[in-house]
FIPAVEX-370323 format. One record per residue: residue in one letter; x, y, z of N, C-alpha, C in turn. Coordinates in steps of 0.001 Angstrom, whole numbers, plus 524288, in hexadecimal, padded with zeros to 5 digits. Layout:
# FIPAVEX-370323
AXYZXYZXYZ...
This chain:
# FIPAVEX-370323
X27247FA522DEA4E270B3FA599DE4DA26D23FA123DE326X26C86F9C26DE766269AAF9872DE61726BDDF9378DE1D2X2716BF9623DDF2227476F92E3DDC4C2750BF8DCCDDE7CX27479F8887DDC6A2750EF83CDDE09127C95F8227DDE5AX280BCF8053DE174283C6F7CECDE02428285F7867DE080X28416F7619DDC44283B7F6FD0DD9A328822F6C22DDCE4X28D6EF6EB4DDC4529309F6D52DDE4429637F7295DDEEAX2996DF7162DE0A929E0EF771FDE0B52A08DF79D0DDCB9X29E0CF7620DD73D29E35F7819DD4B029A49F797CDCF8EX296E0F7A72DD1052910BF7A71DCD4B28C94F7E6EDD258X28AF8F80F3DCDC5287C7F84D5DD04228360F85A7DCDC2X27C2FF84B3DCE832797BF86B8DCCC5274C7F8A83DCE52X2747BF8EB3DCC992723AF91B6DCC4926D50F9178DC8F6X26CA8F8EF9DC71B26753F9081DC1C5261ABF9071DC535X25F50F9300DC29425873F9366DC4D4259A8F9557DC9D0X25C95F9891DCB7525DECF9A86DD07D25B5FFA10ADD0B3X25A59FA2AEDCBCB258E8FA7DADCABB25C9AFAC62DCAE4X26183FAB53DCCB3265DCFB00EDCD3F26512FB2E1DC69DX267A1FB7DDDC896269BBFBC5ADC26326F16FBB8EDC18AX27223FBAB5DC55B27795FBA52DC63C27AC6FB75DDC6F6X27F1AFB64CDC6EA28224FB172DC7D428362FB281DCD3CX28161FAFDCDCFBB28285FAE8EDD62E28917FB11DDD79DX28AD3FB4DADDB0028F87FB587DDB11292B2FB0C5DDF2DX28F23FACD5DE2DA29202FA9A8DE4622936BFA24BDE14AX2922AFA5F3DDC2B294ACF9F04DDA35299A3F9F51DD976X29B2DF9C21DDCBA2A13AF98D7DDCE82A2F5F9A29DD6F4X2A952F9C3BDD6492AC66F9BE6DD2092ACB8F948CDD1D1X2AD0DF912FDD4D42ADE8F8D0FDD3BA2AA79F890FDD251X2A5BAF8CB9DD00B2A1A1F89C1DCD9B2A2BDF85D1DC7D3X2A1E6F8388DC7512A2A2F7FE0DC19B29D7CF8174DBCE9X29962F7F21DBF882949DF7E81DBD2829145F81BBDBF30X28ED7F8719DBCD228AD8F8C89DBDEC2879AF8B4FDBA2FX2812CF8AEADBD9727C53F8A7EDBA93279B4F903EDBE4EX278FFF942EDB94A2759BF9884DB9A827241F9953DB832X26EC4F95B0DB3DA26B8BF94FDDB0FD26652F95B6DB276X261CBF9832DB1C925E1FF98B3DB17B25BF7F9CF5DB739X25EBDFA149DB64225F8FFA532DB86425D34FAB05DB6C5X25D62FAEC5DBA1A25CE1FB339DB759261BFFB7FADB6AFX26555FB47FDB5D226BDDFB69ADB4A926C8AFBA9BDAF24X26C3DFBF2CDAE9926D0FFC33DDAA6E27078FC431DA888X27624FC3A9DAABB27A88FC4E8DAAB927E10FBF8CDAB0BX28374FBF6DDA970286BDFBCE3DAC2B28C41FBF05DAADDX28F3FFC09FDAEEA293CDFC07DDAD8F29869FBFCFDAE60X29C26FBBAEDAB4B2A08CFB917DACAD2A1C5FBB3FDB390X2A423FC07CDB0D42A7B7FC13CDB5C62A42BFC331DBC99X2A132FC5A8DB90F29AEFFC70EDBE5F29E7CFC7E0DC5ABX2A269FCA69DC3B02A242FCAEFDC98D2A739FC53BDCC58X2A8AAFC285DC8E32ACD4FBE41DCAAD2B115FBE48DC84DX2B49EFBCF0DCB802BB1AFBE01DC8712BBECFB9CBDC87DX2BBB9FB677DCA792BD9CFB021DCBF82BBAAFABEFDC57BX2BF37FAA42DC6492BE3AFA7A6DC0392BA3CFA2EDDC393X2B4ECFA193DC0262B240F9E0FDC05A2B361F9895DBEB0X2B23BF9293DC1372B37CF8E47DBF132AEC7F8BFDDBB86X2AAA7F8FF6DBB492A60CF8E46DB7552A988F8A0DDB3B6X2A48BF86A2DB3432A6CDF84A0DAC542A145F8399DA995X29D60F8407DAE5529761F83A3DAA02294EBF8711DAD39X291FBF8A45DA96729027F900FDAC9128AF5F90EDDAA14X2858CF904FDAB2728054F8F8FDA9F927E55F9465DAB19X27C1AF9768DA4C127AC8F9CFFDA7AE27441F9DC4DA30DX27318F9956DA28126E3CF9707D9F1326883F9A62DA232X2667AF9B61D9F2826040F9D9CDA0A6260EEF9FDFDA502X2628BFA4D4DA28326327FAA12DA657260FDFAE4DDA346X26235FB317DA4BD26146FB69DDA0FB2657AFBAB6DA12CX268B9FB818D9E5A26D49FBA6CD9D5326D7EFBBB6D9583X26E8BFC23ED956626D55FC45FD8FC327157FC5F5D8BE1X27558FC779D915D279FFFC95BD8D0027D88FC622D90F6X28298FC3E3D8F0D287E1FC1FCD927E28C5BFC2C1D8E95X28F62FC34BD9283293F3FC5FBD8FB1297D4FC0D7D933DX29C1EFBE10D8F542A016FBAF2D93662A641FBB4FD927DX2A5ABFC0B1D90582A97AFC184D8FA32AD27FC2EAD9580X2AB32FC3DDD998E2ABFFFC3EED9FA52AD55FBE22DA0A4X2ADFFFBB5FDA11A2AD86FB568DA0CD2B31EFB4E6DA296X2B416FB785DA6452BCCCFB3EADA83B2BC0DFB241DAC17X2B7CDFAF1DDAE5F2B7E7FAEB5DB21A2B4B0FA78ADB3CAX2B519FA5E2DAD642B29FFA189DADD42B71BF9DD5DA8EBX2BADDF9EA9DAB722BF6DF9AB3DA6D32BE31F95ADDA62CX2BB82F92B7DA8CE2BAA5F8BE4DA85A2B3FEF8A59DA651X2B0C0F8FA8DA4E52AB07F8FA6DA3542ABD8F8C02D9DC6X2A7C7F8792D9D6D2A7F7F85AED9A2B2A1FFF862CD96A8X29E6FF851AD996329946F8698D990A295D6F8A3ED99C0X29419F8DF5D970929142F928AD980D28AD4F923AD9537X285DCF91EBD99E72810CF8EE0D972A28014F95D9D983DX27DB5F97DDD941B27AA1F9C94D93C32766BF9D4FD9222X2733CF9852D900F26EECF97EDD8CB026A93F9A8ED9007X265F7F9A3ED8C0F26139F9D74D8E94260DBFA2D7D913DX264C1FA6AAD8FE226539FAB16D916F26120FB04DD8F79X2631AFB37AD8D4126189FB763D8B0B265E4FBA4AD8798X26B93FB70AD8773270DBFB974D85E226F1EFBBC5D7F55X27029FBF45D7FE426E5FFC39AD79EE2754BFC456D76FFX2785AFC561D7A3E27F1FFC658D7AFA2829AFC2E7D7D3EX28546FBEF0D7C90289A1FBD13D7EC528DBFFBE33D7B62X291CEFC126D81CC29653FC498D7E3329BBDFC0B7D8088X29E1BFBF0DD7B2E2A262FBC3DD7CA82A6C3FBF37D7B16X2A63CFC302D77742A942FC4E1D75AE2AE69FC970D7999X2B326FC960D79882B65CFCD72D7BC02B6C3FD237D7896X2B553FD60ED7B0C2B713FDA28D777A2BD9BFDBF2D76A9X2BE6EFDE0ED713D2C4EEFDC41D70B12C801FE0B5D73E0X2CBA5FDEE5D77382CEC2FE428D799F2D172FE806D7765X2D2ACFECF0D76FD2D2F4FEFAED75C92D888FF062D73BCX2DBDEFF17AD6FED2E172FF0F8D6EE02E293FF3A2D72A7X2E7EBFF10AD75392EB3AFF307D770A2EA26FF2A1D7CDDX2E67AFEE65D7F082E49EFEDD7D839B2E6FCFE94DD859EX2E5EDFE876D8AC12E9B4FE3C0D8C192E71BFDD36D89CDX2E2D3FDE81D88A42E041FD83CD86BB2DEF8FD8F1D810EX2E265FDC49D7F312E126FDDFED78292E437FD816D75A7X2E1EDFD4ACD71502E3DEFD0CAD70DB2E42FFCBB6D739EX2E1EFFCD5DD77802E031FC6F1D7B082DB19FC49FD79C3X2DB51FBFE4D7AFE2D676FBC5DD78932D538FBA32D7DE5X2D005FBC75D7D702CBC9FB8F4D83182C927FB473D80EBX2C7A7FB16FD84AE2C4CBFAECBD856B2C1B4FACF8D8836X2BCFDFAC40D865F2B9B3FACEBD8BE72B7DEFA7B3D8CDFX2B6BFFA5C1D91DE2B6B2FA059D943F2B615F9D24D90D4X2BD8AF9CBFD94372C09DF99B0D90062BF40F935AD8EF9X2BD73F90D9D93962BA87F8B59D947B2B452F8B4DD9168X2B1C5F8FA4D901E2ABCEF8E3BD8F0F2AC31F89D0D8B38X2A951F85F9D8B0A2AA16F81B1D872A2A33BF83A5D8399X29EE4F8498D8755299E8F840ED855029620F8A8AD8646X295E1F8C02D836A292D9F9109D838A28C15F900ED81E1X289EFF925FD856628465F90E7D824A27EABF9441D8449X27C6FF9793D7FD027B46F9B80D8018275D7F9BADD7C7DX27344F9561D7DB926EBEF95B3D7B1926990F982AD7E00X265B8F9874D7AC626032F9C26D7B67262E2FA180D7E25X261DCFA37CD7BDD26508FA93DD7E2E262D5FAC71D7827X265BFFB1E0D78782652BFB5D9D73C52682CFB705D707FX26AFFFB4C4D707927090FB523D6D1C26FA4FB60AD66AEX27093FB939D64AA27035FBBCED5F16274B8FBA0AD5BFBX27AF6FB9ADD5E6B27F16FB65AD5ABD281EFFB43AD5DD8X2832DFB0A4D5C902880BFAF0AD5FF028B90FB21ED63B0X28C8AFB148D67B428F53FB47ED6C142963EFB432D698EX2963BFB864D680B29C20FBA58D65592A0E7FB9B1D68E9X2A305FB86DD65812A8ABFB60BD69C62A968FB14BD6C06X2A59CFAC1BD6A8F2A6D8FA5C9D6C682ABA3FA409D6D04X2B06FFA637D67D62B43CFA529D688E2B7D5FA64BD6C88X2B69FFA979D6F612B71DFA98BD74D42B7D8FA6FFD788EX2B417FA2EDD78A22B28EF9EF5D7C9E2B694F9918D7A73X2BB1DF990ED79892BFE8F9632D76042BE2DF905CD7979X2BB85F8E9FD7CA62B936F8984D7DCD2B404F86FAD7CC8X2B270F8A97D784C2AC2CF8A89D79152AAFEF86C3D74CBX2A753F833CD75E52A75FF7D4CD74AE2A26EF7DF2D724AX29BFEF7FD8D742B299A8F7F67D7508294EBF849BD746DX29361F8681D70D0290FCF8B2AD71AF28A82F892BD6ECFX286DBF8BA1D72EC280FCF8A72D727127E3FF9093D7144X27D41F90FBD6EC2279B4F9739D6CF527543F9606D6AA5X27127F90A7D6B7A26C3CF9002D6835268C7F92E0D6CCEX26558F946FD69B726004F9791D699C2612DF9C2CD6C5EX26503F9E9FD683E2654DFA577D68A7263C6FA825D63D0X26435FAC1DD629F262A5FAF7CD5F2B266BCFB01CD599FX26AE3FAC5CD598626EDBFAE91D57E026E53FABF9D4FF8X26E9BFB110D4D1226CE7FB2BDD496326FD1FAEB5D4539X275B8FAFF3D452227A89FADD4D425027EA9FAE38D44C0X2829DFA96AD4009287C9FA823D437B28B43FAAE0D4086X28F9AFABCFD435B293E1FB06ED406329AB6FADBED4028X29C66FAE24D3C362A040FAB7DD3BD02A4C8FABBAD4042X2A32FFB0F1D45142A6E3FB27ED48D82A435FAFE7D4E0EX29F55FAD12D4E0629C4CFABEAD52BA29FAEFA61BD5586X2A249FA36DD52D02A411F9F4CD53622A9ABF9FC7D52FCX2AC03FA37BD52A42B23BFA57DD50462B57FFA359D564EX2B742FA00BD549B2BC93F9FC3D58922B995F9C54D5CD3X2B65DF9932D5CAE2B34EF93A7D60C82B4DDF8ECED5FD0X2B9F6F8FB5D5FC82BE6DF89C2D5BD72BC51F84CAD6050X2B99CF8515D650A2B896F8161D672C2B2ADF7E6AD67C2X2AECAF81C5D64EB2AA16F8056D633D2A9C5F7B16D631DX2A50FF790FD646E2A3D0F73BDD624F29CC3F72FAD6047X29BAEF76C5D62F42960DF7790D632D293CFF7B34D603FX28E2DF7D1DD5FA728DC5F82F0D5E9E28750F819AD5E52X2849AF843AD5FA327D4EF8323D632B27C3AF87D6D60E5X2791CF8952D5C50276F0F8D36D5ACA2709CF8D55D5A01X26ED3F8841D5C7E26969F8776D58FA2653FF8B17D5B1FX2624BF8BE2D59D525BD3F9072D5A5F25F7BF9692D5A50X26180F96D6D5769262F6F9C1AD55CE25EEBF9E8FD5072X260F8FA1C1D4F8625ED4FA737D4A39262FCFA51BD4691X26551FA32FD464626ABAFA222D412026A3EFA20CD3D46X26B26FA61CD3978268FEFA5A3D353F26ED7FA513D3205X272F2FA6EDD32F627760FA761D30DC27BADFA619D3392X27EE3FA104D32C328527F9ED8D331B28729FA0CAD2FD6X28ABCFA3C4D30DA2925BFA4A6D2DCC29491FA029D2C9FX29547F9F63D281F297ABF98D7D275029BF0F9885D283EX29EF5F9C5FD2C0C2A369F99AFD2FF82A303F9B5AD351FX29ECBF99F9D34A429A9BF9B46D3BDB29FE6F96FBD3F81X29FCEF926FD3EBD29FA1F8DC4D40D52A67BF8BF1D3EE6X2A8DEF8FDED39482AD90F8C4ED366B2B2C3F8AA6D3A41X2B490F8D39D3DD42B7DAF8B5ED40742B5F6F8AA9D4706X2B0F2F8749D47852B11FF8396D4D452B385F7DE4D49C7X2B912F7E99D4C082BA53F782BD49882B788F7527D4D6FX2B6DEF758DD51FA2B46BF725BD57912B047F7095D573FX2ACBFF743AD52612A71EF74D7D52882A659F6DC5D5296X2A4AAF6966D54512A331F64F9D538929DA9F6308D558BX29997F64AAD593E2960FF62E5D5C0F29135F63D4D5735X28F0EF6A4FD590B28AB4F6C51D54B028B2BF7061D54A2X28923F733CD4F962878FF79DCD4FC9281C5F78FED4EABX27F52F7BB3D51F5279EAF7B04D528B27779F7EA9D50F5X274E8F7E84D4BFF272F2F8378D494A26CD2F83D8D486AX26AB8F7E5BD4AEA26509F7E4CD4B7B2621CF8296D4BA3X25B75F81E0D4912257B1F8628D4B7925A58F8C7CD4B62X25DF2F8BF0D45DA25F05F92D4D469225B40F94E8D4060X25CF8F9781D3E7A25C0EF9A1BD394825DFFF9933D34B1X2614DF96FAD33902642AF94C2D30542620DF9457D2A4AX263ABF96F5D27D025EB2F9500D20C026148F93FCD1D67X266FDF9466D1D1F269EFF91ECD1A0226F4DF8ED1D1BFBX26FE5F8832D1BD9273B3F8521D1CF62778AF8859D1AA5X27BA5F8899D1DC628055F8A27D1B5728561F877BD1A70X2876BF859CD177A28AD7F81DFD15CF290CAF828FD18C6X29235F865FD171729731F88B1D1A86295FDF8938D2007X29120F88E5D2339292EBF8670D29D829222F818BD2982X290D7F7EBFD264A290EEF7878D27ED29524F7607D26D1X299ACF7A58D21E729EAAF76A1D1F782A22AF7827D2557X2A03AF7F8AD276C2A38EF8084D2C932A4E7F7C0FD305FX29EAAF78B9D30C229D4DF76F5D374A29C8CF7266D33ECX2A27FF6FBDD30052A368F6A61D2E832A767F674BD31CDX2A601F67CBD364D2A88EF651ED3BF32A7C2F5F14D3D32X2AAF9F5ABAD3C9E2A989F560CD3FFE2A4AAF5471D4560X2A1A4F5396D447929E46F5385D47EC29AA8F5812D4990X29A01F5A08D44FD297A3F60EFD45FB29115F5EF1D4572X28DF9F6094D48BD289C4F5F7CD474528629F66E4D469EX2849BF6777D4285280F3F6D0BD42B427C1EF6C4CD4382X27AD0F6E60D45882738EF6F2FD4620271FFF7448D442FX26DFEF7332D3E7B26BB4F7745D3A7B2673DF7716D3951X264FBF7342D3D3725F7BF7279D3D3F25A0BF774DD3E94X2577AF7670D3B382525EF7C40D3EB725484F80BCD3C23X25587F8184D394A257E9F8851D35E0252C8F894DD3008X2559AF8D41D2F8F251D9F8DE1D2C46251A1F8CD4D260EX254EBF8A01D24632567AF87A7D1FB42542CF80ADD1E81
């Protein structure tokens, strides 16, 4: 596949030209660089049952359009997921709900349960990828320079471990002024740069009145 190993546990692949994820990389890989590829697809389970020891997984400047990770049981210790520079139009986090009276009616998933950092800039993204609260470790989410219009009081629902939030070179013309009200974690920045913005809104700044909160509201249109 031309993939080089670094150590026994680091693997890179990038500028290698593959579509696919090599089927002989080691489950006991740590560190996967796929980046700058012509990869369309990716998916969690693709053919492997064996749980993966990923914990940083590089799938940057590919051309990958739609991903779905809701397949994802197979990477429990993933902490890092780089997706930027894609073509992603759809990222589906969401489970669809089981059906009453089924054997997983009332159970709560979660999908990689370790991700600490998600990040899903220059890409096509129109709103926020539904269902973050999902990702119950996620520290870290990057979505600047996508398409994405406005924020919705359910886009952030249940990310009690937030610290971050990277929105800048978006379309934003409209925050829910309890976009942001319960990240108590929220402490680093919400980065709202270079979007659309024409009227400051008072109720997300009393929301995101956090110790050490820094916002970025610079470049809008107000």
């Amino acid at each position: 596949s031309g993939c080089r190993w670094g150590t026994e546990f680091s693997v890179n692949c990038s500028f290698t030209g593959i579509s696919t994820i090599p089927e002989d990389i080691s489950q006991t890989a740590v560190t996967a660089d796929f980046s700058y590829n012509n990869i369309k697809t990716f998916m969690c389970t693709d053919g492997r049952s064996e749980e993966w020891m990923l914990k940083h997984l590089n799938l940057s400047n590919n051309l990958i359009s739609e991903l779905s990770l809701t397949t994802c049981r197979n990477l429990p210790v993933l902490e890092t997921l780089n997706l930027d520079g894609n073509a992603i139009h759809t990222l589906a986090l969401d489970i669809p709900t089981p059906a009453h009276g089924s054997q997983t009616y009332g159970k709560v998933h979660h999908l990689l349960p370790a991700l600490k950092v998600l990040s899903v800039e220059r890409n096509y993204l129109h709103r926020v990828p539904r269902g973050l609260g999902l990702l119950q470790s996620l520290q870290t989410v990057r979505l600047s320079s996508n398409g994405i219009g406005q924020i919705d009081p359910s886009d952030f629902q249940n990310c009690s471990q937030l610290k971050d939030i990277h929105l800048q070179n978006n379309k934003i013309t409209k925050i829910h002024p309890d976009a942001f009200r319960d990240l108590n974690k929220l402490q680093v920045v919400v980065d709202l740069r270079e979007n659309a913005l024409a009227t400051p809104s008072p109720q997300i700044l009393i929301s995101l009145n956090f110790f050490r909160l820094e916002v970025g509201l610079s470049n809008n249109a107000w």
